[in-house]
LOROBA-924759 format. One line per field, with one value per residue (C-alpha): residue in three letters; residue number from 1; x negated, y, z. Coordinates in steps of 0.001 Angstrom, whole numbers, plus 500000, padded with zeros to 6 digits. Each point is the difference from the previous one (the first is absolute). Example, Ala and Ser with C-alpha at 12.3 -4.5 7.8 and 13.67 -1.06 7.14 Angstrom:
2
type: [Ala:Ser]
seq: [1:2]
px: [487700:498630]
py: [495500:503440]
pz: [507800:499340]
This chain:
393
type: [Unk:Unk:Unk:Unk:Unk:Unk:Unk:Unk:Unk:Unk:Unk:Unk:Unk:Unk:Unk:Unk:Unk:Unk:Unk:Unk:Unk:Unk:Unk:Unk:Unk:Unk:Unk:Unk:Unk:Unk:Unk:Unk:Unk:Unk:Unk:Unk:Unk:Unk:Unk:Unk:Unk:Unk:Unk:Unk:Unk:Unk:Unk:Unk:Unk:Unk:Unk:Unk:Unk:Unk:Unk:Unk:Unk:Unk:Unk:Unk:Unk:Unk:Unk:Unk:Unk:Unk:Unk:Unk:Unk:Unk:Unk:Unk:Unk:Unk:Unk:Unk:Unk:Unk:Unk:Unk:Unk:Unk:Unk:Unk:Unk:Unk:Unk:Unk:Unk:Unk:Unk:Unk:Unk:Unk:Unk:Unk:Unk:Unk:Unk:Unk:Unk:Unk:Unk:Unk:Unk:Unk:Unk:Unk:Unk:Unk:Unk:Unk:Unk:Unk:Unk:Unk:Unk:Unk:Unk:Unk:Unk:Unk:Unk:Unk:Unk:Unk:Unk:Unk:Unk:Unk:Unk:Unk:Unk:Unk:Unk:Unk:Unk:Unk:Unk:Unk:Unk:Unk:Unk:Unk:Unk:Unk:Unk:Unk:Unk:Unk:Unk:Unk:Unk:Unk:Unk:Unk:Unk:Unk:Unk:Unk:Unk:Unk:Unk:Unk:Unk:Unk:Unk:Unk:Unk:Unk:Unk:Unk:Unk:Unk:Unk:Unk:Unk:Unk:Unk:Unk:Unk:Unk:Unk:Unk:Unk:Unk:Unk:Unk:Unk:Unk:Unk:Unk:Unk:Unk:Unk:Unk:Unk:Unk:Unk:Unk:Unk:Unk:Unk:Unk:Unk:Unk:Unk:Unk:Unk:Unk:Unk:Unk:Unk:Unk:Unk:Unk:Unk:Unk:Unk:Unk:Unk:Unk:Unk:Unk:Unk:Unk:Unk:Unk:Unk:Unk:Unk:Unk:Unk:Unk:Unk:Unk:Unk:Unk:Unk:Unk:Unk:Unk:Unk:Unk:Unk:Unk:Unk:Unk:Unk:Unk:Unk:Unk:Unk:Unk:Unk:Unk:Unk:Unk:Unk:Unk:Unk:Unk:Unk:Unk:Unk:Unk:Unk:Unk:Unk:Unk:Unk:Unk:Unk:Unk:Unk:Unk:Unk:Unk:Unk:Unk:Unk:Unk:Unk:Unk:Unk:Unk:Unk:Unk:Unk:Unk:Unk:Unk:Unk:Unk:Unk:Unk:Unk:Unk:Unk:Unk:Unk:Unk:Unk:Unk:Unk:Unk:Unk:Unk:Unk:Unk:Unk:Unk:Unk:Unk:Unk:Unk:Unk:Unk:Unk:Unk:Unk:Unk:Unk:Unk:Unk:Unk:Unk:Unk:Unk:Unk:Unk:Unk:Unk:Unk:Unk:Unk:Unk:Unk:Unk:Unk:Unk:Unk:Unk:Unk:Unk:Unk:Unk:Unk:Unk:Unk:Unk:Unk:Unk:Unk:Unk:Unk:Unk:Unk:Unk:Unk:Unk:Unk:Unk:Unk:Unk:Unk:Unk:Unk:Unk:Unk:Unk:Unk:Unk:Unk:Unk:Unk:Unk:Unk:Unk:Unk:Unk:Unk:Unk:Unk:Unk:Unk:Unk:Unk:Unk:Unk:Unk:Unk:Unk]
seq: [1:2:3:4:5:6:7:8:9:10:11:12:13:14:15:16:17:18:19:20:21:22:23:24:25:26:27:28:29:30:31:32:33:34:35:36:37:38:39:40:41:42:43:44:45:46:47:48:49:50:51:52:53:54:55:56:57:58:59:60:61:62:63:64:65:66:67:68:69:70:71:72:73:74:75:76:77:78:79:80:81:82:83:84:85:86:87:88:89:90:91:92:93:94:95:96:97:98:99:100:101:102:103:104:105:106:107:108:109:110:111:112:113:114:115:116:117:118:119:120:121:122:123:124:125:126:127:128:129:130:131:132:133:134:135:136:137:138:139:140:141:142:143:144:145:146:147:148:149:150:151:152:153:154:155:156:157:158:159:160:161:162:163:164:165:166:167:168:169:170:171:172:173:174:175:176:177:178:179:180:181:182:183:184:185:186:187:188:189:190:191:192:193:194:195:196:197:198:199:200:201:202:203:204:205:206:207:208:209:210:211:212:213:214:215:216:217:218:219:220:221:222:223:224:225:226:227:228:229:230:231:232:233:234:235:236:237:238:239:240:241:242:243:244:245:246:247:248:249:250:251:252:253:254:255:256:257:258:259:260:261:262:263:264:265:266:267:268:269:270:271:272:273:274:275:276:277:278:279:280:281:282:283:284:285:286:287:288:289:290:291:292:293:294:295:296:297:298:299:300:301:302:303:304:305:306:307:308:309:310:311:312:313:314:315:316:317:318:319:320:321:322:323:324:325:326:327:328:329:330:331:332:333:334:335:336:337:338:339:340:341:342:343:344:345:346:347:348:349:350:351:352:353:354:355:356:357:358:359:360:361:362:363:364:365:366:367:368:369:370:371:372:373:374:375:376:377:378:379:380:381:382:383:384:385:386:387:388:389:390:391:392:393]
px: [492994:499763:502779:500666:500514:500252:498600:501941:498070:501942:497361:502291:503491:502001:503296:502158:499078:496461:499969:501924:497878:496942:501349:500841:495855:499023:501760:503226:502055:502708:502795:499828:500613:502996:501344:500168:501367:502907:500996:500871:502904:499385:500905:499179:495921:497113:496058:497257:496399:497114:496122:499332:496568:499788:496742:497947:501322:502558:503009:503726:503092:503489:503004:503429:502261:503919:502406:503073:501956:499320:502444:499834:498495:499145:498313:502587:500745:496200:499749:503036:498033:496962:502129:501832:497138:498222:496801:497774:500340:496660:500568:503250:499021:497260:502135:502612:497608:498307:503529:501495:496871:500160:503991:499260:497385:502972:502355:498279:498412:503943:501485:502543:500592:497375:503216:500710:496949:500150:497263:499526:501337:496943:497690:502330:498886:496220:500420:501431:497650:496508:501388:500867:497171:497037:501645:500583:496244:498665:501850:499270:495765:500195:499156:499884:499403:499794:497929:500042:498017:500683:502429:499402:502373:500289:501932:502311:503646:501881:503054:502380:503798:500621:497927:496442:498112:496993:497238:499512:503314:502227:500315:496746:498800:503068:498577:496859:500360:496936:498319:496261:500073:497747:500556:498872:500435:501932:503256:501184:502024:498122:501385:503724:503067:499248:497063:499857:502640:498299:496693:501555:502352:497597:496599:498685:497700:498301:496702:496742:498810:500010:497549:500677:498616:501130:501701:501812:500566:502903:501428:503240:500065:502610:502455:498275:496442:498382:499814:496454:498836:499596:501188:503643:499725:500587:497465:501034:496696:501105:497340:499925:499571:496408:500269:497386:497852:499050:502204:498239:502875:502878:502853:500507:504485:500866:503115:500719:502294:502063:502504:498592:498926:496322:500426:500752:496815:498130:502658:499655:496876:500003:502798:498086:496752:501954:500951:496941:498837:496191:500076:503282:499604:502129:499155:501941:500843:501994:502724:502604:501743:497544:501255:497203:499973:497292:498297:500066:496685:499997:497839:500226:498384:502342:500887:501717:501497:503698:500404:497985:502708:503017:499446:499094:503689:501324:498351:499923:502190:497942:502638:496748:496348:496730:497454:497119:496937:496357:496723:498135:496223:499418:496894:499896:500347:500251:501294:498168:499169:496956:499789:500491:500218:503617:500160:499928:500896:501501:498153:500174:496759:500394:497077:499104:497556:498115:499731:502548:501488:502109:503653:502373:502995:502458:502431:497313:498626:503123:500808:496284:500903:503064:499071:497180:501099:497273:499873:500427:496548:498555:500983:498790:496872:499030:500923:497461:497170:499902:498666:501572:498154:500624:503863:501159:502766]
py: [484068:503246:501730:498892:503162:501231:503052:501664:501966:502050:502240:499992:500017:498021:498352:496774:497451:501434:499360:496772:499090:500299:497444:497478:500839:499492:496142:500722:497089:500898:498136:501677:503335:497809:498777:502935:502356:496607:499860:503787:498707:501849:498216:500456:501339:497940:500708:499544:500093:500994:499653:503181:502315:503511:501986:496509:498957:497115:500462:499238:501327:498937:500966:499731:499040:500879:498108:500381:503126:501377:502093:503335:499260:502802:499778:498598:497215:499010:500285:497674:497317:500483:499607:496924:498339:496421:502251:499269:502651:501258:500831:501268:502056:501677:500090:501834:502874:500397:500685:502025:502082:500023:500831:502980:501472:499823:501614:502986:500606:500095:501618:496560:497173:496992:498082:501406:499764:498170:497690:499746:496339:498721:502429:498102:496881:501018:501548:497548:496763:502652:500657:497273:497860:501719:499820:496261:500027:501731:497860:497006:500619:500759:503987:501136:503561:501688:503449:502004:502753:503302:500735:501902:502457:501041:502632:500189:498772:496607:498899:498373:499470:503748:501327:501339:500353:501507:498025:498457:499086:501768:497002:498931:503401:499390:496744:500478:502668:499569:497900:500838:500949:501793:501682:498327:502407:497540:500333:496029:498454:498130:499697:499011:499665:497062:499487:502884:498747:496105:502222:502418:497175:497111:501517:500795:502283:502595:500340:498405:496712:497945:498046:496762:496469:500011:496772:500175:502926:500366:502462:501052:501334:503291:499731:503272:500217:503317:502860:500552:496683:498580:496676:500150:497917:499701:497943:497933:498782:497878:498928:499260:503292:500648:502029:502937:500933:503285:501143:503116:502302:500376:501226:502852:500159:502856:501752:502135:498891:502372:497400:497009:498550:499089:496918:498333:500820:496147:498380:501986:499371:496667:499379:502398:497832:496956:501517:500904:503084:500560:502893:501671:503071:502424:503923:502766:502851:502901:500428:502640:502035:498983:496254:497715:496484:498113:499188:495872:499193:497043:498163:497040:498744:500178:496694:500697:503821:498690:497779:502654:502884:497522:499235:503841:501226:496638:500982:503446:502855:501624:500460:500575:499249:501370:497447:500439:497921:500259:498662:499108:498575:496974:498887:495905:498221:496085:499542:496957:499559:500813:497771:501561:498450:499937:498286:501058:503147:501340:502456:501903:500874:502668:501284:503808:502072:499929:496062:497265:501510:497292:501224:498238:498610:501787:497519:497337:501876:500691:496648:499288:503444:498313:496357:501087:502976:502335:503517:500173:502368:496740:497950:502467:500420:496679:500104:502653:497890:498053:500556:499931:497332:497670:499896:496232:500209]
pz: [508494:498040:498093:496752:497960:496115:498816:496773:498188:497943:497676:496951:501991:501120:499203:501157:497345:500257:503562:499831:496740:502295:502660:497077:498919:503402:500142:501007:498219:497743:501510:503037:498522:497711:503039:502007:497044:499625:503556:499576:497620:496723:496626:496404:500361:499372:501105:498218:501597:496919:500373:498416:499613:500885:499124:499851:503802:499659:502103:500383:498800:500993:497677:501491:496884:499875:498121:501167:500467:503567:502121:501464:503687:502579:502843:502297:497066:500095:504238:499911:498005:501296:504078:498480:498170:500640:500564:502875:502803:499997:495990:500118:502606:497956:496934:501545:501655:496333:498127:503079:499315:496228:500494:502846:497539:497119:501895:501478:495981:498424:503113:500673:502861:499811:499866:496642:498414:497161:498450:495942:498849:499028:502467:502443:499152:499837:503054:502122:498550:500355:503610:501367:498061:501529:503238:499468:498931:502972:502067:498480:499880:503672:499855:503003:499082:496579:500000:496076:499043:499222:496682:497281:498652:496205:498081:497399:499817:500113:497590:502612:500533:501153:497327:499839:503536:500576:501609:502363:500072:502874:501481:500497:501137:503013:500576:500282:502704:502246:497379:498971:496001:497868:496680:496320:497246:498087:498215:501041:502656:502167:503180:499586:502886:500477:500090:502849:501700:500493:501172:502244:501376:500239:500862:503526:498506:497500:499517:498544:499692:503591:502058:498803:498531:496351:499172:496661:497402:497732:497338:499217:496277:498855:497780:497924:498504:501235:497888:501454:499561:503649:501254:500775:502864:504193:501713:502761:502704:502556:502526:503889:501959:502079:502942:499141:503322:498444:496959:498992:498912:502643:500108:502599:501736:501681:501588:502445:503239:501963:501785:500352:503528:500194:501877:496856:498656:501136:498668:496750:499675:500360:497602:497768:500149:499049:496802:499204:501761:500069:502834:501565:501932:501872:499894:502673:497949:500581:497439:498773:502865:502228:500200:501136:497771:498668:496318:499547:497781:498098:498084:497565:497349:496994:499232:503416:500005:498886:503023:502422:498649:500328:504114:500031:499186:501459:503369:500272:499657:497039:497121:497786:499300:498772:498229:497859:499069:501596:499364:502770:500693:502994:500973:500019:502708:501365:503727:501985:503820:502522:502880:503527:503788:499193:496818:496356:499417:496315:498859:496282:498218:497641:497800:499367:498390:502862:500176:502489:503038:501864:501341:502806:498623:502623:500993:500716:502150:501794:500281:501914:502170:501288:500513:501815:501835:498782:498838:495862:500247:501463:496829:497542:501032:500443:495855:499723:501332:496425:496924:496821:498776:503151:499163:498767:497252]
């Protein structure tokens, strides 16, 4: 069965009760998201879910309400609860990468240990029931992998606990290292900690909308009304994901390999295809000093490149990579058989300008070569006998 897989699309921002507000939209229930926030073992805060309209589009908007006096907690105080907790593994396990993230970003920004960073009281709180609600959410609806779109970055300044920051906030520009943004020319905050911290943490990839079969649509809404008027709101699409035959804009991996043994190259590949590879080749180049390596060529649709990258560095010595985006043009094609004196054979017929022109499908015909102890030649042209026209799909 396909992938199940939720697409946020973040064109005013993003933000953890947007983001969790958009699950809630979507159908998440609102116990799970009370139950998972309770088994973390914080006292004296309440939630409150609102239907609420942004712009004309209805959304929803979760409000995490504190009562009771919280303590100081740091990072290793909210790891602590989050090891201990009644959580299921699969959320706790989220939750935790999400804060050590958020925590990491702190503590390179102020120049401290991500021990001894030190959450607001009531950011705390929002923090911890935004965190580890979504990744209860996710969880719970059965997303198997969550994909967001490119982030837009405003100007300005922020009033915070260590004064007045200029935006985006230093910790979201550490975050989102290797993140996809864009400038707005808007004097706002729209992409929060976070907010980048669930994205970065959570999501396989970056990019635009997937291939996929749209199944429900939900809307978080902001806390602020936009000073330019648009909606302040994160749409969540969750859908089933179609494998596209011919996605149209690729995305081209490259790096350059100076110690790395070839004969790891088929099983490379292979892994590489798995993941999502659409072609995978291997180039001889001569490098620096006159060291002979080799230029790996990948490419993926998209909706793929974070996974492609990943098995890349996991497999390979490259300590870096080279990626951009391509458009590319396929002519259509539908693969059927032609009969032979050996049986169907699988041919591909793919239409040009010119009209049909049949093709062998190679490892078919390999597999007749073999069984039958005949030259591959032999095979082919026995293919080329047939018109277009006489293939049966």
């Amino acid at each position: 069965m396909s992938k199940k897989i939720a697409y946020a699309d973040c064109f005013s921002g993003a933000s953890g009760d947007m983001l969790l507000g958009a699950l809630l939209d979507v159908g998440l229930n609102e116990e799970v998201v009370g139950d998972a926030v309770a088994a973390v073992g914080i006292e004296g805060y309440a939630l409150k879910v609102e239907s609420m309209v942004s712009s004309g589009i209805k959304g929803t908007r979760l409000i995490v309400l504190v009562d009771d006096p919280q303590p100081h907690r740091s990072w290793k105080d909210i790891r602590l609860m989050l090891e201990q907790s009644r959580l299921d593994a699969p959320v706790r396990e989220k939750a935790i990468a999400v804060f050590s993230l958020l925590a990491k970003a702190e503590a390179h920004v102020h120049g401290c240990s991500p021990e001894d960073v030190h959450f607001h009281e009531v950011g705390a709180v929002d923090s911890i029931a935004d965190i580890v609600g979504v990744s209860a959410g996710l969880v719970h609806l059965g997303i198997d992998r969550l994909i967001a779109s490119s982030l837009p970055m405003p100007r300005g300044w922020v009033s915070c606990a260590h004064g007045n920051l200029p935006l985006p906030a230093p910790a979201v520009c550490e975050i989102l290292k290797g993140v996809p943004v864009y400038g707005v020319d808007l004097e706002e905050e729209l992409v929060t900690p976070t907010g980048a911290a669930l994205l970065k943490g959570l999501a396989s990839d970056f990019g635009p909308f997937p291939s996929m079969t749209i199944k429900d649509v939900g809307y978080g809404v902001g806390s602020r009304k936009r000073s330019d008027g648009r909606p302040n709101l994160l749409r969540l699409v969750i859908g089933r994901e179609t494998e596209v035959e011919e996605a149209q804009e690729v995305e081209i991996i490259e790096t350059h390999l100076d110690d790395w043994s070839p004969e790891g190259f088929p099983y490379l590949c292979e892994l590489l295809f798995e993941k999502g590879a659409l072609d995978v080749v291997l180039i001889p180049v001569q490098m620096k000093k006159g060291r002979p390596g080799f230029l790996l060529r990948v490419i993926s649709d998209p909706a793929h490149g974070w996974e492609v990258k990943r098995s890349i560095l996991a497999e390979t010595p490259a300590i870096g990579l080279r990626y951009r985006k391509e458009n590319r043009w396929t002519l259509p094609r539908v693969s059927g058989t032609v009969p032979s004196r050996w049986g169907p054979l699988v041919v591909k017929k793919v239409t040009t300008p010119d009209g049909d022109v049949l093709y062998p499908e190679y490892e078919d015909c390999r597999r007749v070569a073999k069984e039958n102890s005949i030259p591959l030649k032999e095979v082919y042209r026995e293919v080329a006998r047939f018109e277009p026209d006489e293939m049966k799909e």
